[in-house]
C-alpha positions in Angstrom: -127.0 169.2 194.5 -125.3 172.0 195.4 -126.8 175.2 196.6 -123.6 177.3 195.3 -123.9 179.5 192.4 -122.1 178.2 189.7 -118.6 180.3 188.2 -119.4 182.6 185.1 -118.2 181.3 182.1 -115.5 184.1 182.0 -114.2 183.0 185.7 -114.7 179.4 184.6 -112.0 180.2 182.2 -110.0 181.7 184.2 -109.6 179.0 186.5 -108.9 176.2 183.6 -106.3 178.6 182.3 -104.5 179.4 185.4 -104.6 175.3 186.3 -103.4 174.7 183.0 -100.5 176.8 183.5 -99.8 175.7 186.9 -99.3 171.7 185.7 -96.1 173.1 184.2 -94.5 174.8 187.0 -92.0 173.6 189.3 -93.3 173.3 192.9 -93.8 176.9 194.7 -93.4 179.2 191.3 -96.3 181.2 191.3 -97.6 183.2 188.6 -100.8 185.9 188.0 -102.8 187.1 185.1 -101.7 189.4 183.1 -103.9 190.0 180.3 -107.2 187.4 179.5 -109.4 187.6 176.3 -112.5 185.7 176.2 -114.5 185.6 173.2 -117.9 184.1 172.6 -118.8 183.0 170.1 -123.0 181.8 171.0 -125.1 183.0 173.9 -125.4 181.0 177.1 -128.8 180.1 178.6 -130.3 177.5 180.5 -130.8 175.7 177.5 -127.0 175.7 177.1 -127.4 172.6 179.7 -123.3 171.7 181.6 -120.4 173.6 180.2 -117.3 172.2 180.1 -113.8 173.9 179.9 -110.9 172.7 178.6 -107.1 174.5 178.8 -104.2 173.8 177.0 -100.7 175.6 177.7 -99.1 177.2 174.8 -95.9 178.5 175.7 -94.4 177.9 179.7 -91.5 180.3 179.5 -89.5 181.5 183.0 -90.7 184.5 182.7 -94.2 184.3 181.3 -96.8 181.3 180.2 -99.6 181.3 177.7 -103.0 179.1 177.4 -106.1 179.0 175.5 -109.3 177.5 176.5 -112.5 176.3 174.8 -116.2 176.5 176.7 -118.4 174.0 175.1 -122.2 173.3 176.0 -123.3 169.9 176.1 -124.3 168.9 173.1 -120.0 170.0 172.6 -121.2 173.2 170.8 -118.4 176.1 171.2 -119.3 178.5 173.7 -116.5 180.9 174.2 -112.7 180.7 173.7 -110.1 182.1 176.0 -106.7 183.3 176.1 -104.6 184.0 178.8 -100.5 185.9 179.4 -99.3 185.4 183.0 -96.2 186.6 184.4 -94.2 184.0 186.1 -91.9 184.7 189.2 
C-alpha cells in the first residue's frame, strides 16, 4: 500500500482528461489547459470507497481538443463530471 496521498478528484480529472487528449496527438505536439469545469454531482467520503475516472475526447482539432470525464465511486455511482478546452501547438 502506498503511503502517497491520493490526487483530488478535480486533479484526478485533470489527468484522465489531458491523457485522453494526448492518445490523439501525433508524437511531440504538446498541448495545456485552457479552461476545466468539474461539476459534482454527490459528495465524496470515505464511504465513497475507489473512484474511478474515465475520459473521452470530443473534438481533436490542430488548434484546440476537447474531453469530458465521468468520476464514479465504486458501487459506479456518478461522482463528478468534467470538461476540459486545451490549446494545441
Amino acid at each position: 500500500m502506498s503511503d502517497q496521498t491520493p490526487p483530488a478528484p478535480t486533479e484526478t480529472s485533470r489527468q484522465a482528461l489531458g491523457c485522453a487528449i494526448n492518445t490523439l496527438q501525433p508524437a511531440g505536439r504538446v498541448f495545456t489547459t485552457l479552461e476545466l469545469t468539474i461539476n459534482y454531482t454527490r459528495p465524496l467520503t470515505r464511504a465513497s470507497g475507489e473512484l474511478r475516472c474515465e475520459a473521452t475526447v470530443l473534438h481533436a482539432g490542430s488548434r484546440t481538443a476537447t474531453a469530458e470525464a465521468r468520476l464514479v465511486d465504486a458501487p459506479g455511482r456518478l461522482c463528478a463530471h468534467a470538461t476540459t478546452t486545451c490549446i494545441v501547438a
